[in-house]
VMD Tcl script that draws the C-alpha trace (Angstrom):
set ca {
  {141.56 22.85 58.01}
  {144.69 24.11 60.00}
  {145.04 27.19 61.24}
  {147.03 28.48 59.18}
  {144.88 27.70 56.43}
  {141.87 29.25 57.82}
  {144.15 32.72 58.13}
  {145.98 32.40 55.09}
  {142.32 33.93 53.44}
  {144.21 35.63 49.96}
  {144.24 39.41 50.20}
  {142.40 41.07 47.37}
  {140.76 37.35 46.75}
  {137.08 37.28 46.07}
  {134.68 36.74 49.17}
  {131.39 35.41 48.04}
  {128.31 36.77 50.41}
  {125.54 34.10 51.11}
  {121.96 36.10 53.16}
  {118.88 34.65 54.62}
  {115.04 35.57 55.21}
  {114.79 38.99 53.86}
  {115.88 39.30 50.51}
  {113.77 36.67 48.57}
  {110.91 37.95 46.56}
  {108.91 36.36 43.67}
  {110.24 35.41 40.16}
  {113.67 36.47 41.88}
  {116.30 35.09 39.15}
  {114.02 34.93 36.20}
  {116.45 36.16 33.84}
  {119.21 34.48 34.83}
  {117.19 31.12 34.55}
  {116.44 32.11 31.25}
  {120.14 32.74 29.96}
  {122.07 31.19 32.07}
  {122.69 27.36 31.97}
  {124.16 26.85 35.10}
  {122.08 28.64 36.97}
  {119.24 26.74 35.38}
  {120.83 23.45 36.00}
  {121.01 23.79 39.73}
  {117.64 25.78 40.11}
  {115.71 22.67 38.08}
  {117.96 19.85 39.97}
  {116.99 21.26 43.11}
  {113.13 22.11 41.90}
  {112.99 18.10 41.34}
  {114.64 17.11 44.53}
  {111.79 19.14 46.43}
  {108.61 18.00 44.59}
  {108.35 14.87 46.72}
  {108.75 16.52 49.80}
  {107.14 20.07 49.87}
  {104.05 18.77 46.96}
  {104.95 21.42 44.99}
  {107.23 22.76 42.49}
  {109.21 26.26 43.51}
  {109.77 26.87 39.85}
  {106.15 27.03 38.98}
  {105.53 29.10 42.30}
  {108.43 31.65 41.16}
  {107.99 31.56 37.44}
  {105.13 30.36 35.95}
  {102.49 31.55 38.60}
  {101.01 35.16 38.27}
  {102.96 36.47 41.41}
  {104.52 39.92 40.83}
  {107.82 41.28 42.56}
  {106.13 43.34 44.73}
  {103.91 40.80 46.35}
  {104.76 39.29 49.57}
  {106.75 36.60 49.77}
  {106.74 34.90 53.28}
  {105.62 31.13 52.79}
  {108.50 29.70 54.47}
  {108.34 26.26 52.96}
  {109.13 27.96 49.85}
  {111.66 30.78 50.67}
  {113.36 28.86 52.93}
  {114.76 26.17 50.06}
  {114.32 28.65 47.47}
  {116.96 30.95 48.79}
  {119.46 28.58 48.89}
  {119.47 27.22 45.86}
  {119.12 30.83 44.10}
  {122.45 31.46 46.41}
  {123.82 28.41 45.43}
  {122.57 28.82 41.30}
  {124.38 32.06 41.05}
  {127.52 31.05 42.58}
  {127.76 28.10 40.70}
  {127.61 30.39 37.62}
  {130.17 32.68 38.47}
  {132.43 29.92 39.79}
  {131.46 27.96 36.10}
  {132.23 31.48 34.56}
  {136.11 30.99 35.86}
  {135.30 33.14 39.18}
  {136.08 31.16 42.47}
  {135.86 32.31 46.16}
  {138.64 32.53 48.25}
  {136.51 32.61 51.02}
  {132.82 32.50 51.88}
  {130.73 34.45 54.62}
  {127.40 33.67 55.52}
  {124.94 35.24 57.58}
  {122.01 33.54 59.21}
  {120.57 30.57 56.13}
  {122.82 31.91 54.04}
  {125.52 29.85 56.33}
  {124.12 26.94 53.98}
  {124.47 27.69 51.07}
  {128.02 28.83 51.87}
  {128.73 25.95 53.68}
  {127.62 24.18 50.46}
  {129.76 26.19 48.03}
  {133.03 25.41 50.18}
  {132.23 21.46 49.65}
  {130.98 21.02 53.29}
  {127.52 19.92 52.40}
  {126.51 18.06 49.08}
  {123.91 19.94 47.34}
  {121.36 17.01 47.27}
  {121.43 16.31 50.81}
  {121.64 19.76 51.85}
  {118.50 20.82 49.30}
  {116.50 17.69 51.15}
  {117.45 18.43 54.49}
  {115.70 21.87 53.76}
  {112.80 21.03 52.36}
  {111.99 19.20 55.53}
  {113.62 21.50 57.54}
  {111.25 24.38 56.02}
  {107.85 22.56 56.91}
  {109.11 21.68 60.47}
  {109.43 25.19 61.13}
  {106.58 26.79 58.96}
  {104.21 24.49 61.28}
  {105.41 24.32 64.29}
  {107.54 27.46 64.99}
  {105.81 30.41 67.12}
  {104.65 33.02 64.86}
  {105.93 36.63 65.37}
  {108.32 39.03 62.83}
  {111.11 40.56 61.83}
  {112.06 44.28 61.10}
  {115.47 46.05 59.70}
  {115.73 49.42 61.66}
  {117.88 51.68 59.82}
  {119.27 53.03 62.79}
  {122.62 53.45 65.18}
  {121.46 49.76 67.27}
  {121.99 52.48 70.79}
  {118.80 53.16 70.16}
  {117.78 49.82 70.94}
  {119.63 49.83 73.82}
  {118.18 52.90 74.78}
  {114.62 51.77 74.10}
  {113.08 50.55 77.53}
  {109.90 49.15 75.07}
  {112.11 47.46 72.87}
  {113.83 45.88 75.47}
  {111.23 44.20 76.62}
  {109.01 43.40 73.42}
  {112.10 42.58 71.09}
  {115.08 41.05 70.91}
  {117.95 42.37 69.18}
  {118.56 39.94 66.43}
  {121.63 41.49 64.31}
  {123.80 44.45 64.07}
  {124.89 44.28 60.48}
  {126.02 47.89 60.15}
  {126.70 50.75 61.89}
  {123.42 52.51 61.32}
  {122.10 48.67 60.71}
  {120.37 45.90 62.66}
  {117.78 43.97 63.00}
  {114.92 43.13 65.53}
  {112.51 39.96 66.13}
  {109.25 40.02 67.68}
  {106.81 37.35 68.72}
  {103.25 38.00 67.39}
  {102.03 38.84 70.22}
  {103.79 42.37 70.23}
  {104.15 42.80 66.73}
  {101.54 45.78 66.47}
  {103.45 47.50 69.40}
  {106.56 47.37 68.26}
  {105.77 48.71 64.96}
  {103.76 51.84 66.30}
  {106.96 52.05 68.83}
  {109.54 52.61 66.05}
  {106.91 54.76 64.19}
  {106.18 57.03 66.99}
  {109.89 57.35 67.52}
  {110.45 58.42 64.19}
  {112.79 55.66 63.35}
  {113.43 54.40 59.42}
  {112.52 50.73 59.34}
  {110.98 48.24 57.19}
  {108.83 45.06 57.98}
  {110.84 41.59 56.74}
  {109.03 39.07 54.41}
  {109.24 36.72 57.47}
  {106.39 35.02 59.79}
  {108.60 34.02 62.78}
  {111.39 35.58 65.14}
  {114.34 34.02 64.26}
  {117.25 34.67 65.82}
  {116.05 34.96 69.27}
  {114.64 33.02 71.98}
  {111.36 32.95 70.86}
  {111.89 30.31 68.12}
  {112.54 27.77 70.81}
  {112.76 25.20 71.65}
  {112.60 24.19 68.18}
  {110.30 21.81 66.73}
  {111.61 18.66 66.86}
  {112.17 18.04 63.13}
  {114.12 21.04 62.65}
  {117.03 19.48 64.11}
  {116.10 15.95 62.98}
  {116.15 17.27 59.62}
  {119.94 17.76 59.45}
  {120.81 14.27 61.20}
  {121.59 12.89 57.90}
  {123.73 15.44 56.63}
  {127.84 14.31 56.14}
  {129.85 17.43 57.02}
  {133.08 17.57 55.21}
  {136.35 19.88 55.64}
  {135.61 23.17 54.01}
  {138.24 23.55 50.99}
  {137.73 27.37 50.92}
  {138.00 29.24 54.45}
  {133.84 29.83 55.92}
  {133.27 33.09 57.64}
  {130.29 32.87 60.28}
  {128.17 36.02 61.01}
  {127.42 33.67 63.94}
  {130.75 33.78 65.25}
  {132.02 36.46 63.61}
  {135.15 35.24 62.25}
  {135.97 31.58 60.43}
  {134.39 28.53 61.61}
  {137.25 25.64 60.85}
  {134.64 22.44 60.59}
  {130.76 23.56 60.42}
  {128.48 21.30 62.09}
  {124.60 20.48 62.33}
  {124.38 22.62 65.69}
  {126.47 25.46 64.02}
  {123.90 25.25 60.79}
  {121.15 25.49 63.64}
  {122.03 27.98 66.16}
  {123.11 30.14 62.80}
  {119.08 30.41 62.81}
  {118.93 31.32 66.59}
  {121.93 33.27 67.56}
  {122.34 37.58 66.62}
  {123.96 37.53 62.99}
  {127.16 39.67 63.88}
  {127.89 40.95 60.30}
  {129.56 43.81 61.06}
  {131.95 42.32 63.33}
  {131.99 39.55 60.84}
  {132.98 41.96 57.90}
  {135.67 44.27 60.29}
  {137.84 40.62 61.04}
  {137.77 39.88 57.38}
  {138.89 43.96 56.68}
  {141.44 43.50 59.27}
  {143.23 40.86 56.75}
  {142.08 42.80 53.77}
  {141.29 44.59 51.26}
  {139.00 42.05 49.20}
  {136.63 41.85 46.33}
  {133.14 40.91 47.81}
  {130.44 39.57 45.60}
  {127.20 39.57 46.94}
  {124.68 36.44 45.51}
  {121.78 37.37 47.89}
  {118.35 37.63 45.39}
  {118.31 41.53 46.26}
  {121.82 42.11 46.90}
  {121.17 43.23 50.30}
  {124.08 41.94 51.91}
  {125.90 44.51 49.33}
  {124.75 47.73 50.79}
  {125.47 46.20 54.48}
  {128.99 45.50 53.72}
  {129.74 48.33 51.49}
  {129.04 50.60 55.19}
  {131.13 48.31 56.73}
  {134.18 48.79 54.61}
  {133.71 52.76 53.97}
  {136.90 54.07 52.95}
  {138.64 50.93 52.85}
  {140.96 49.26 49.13}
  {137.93 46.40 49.12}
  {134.96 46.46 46.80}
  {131.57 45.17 46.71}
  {129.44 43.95 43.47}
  {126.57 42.63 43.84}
  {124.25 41.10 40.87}
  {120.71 40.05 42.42}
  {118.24 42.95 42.50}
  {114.02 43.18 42.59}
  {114.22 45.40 39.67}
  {115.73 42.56 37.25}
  {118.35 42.36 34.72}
  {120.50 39.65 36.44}
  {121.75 38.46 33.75}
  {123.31 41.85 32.47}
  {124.62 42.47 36.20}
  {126.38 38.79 36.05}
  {128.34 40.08 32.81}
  {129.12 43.45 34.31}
  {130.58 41.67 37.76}
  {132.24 39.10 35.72}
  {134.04 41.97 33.41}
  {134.94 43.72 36.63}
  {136.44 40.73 38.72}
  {138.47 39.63 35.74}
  {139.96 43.27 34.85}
  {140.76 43.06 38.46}
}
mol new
graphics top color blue
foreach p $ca { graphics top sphere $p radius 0.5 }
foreach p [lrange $ca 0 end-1] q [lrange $ca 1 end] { graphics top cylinder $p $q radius 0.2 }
display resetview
């Protein structure tokens, strides 16, 4: 893709938002598998490519299982597939539905899925290249956490215990980032942000991604995308890694997306700078949503977003749809 091409992202065009680790939670989609066709078309497709590798069948685990919504969800060798192909499910339905990007951002595994939806990957090979990818990590990554601080990221900065116990692993807002934290200061940390009064919340994630405590990497992370055939993009890809458009995404760039800070903000201020635009958010919870929607504050763009905890994905779908087509 020329440069042009990558700048000539349609004002007012819709922006599809991929996440990562954070947003999953169980029998996430439920209605939409139900109702919608597409959706379940991808989410079963994908279900059978992974039985062989993973043993088990991520449909049963989300659907069929007694798991409630509020239980925690942090078995990376199922969230790690499972979020993509929810991400990949829904925007396949909207894109089915008559809705198509004109450009695609993703932040952190999200990158994947939007890397997918702009025909870089082929959803088979991507789907197996993340099963494999998932038990690599879940058994040989160092264990630790992640937490959203709900907070102006200075006071990181300003922390001399964070500093040294964490690593600042995002800034996706301006009172919005996040932090990872080997397991060895994981009780610390937490009683740190408590003590200094701080809003935060604990992610549905067992390692530190995004820093340099994930690495080096075990070796069948990497070894797990060799096969992969990377392909032009035919919609331009927006990196949270790189904070503006990456022109031909590569294995390394689907790796260090997993290692590097996710730069949202910065991310979502280029794509303003070219804007206004219609952002739809296909994250499970439609966090990515809330992030942006700070972001663009008092900007022409909006934000939908359809996945949510509470349910009733399928109603959301129709209201988004309605409102991207009056548009």
């Amino acid at each position: 893709m020329t440069e042009d091409a990558r700048q000539n992202t349609d004002p007012r065009g819709i922006v599809f938002l991929f996440g990562g680790q954070g947003s999953q939670h169980y029998r996430m989609g439920e209605e939409l598998f139900q109702r919608n066709a597409t959706f379940r078309h991808w989410m079963e497709r994908g279900d059978a490519l992974l039985r062989p590798i993973t043993g088990r069948s991520i449909l049963h685990e989300m659907y069929e299982a007694e798991h409630r919504v509020s239980e925690n969800f942090d078995d990376l060798e199922l969230t790690h597939p499972i979020i993509f192909l929810y991400e990949y499910a829904l925007a396949s339905a909207l894109i089915e539905a008559g809705v198509r990007p004109a450009a695609v951002l993703g932040v952190s595994l999200g990158e994947a899925a939007a890397c997918a939806v702009a025909g870089v990957l082929a959803f088979d090979d991507l789907v197996l290249a993340l099963g494999r990818q998932a038990i690599a990590l879940n058994r040989g990554c160092r264990a630790g956490g992640m937490f959203a601080v709900i907070a102006d990221p200075k006071t990181f900065t300003d922390s001399p215990v964070l500093g040294r116990r964490a690593t600042l692993a995002g800034v996706l807002g301006p009172t919005h980032y996040v932090i990872a934290v080997p397991d060895t200061w994981m009780a610390d940390v937490e009683a740190h942000l408590r003590a200094q009064d701080l809003l935060y919340s604990r992610l549905p994630v067992r390692q530190p991604f995004h820093s340099s405590w994930v690495e080096p990497l075990p070796p069948g992370v990497e070894a797990a995308l060799a096969p992969l055939r990377f392909m032009p993009p035919q919609v331009p890809v927006y990196s949270s890694r790189t904070a503006g458009p990456v022109e031909q995404p590569t294995a390394t760039h689907l790796l260090r997306a997993a290692l590097d800070p996710m730069r949202l903000r910065d991310t979502v201020l280029r794509l303003e700078s070219r804007g206004p635009f219609r952002y739809v958010d296909v994250t499970p919870s439609g966090t990515i949503a809330n992030l942006v929607n700070a972001n663009v504050r008092g900007s022409a763009s909006s934000v939908q977003a359809i996945g949510s905890p509470f349910g009733r994905e399928a109603a959301a779908l129709d209201r988004v749809l309605d409102k991207l087509r009056a548009a």
